[in-house]
N, C-alpha and C positions, 0 to 999 in steps of 0.2 A: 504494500500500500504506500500512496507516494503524500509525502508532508505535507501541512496546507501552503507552505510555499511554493509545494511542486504544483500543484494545479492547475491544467491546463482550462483555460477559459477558451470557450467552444464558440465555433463563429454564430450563432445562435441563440436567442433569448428564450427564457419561457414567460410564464404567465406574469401578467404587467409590469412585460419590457425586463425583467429582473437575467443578470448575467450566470449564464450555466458554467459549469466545471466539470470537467476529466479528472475524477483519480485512477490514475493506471500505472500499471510496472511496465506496462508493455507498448511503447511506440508505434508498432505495428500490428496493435492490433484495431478490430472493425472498427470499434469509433474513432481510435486516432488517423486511422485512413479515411471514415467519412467526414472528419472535421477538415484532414489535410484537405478532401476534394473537395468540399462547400467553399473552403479558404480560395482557390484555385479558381473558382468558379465565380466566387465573389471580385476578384482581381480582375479575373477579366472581363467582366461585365463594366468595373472600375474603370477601366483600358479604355473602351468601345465608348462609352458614353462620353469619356475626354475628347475620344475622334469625332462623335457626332455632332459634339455640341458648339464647335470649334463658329461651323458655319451661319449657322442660326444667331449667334453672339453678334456677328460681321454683320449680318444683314439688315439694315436698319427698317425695312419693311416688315419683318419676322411679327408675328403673329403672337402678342402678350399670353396667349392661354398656350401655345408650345412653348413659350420661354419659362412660364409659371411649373410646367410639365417638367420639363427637364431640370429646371433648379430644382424639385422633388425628389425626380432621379439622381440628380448629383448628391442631395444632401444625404438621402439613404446609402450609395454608395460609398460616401466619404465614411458614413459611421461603419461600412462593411469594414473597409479599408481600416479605419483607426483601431476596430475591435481585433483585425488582425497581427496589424502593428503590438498591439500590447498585448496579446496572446505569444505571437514568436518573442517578443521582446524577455516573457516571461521565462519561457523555455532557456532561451539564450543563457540567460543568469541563472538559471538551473540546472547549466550544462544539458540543457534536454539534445534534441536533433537539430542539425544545423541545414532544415530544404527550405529551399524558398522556391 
């Protein structure tokens, strides 16, 4: 069983918004693979939406309700991206795995 410093905080909330935890021995196993791939998956979602948003930003005609749309998208990606950030950040200082 791993410390509560080792705890891994999971890309995902549960009930009212509140942050989940891994305690595991084992790196490899199911949930530390489906957190890696939600983490993975969250990123690059993170990725795509920077590419998209790029143009709409530019366009001075752009349409207030897809501008309003996307800064939604960006805002929940940035919290994907942060909750990941201080998840590996975690690992790192607990000697956990070193993937990005």
């Amino acid at each position: 069983m791993t410390t509560p410093n080792e705890l891994r905080l999971l890309p995902w909330s549960g009930p009212d918004d509140k942050a989940c935890y891994l305690s595991t021995d084992d790196p490899d196993g199911y949930m530390s693979r489906l957190a890696d791939n939600i983490e993975s998956v969250q990123l690059g979602t993170a990725a795509a939406l920077l590419e998209a948003v790029s143009e709409p930003l530019d366009d001075e005609d752009a349409d207030p309700t897809e501008l309003r749309r996307l800064g939604h998208d960006l805002t929940r990606a940035l919290k994907d991206v942060l909750r990941v950030a201080v998840s590996r950040g975690h690992l790192l200082a607990a000697g956990g795995p070193h993937r990005i």
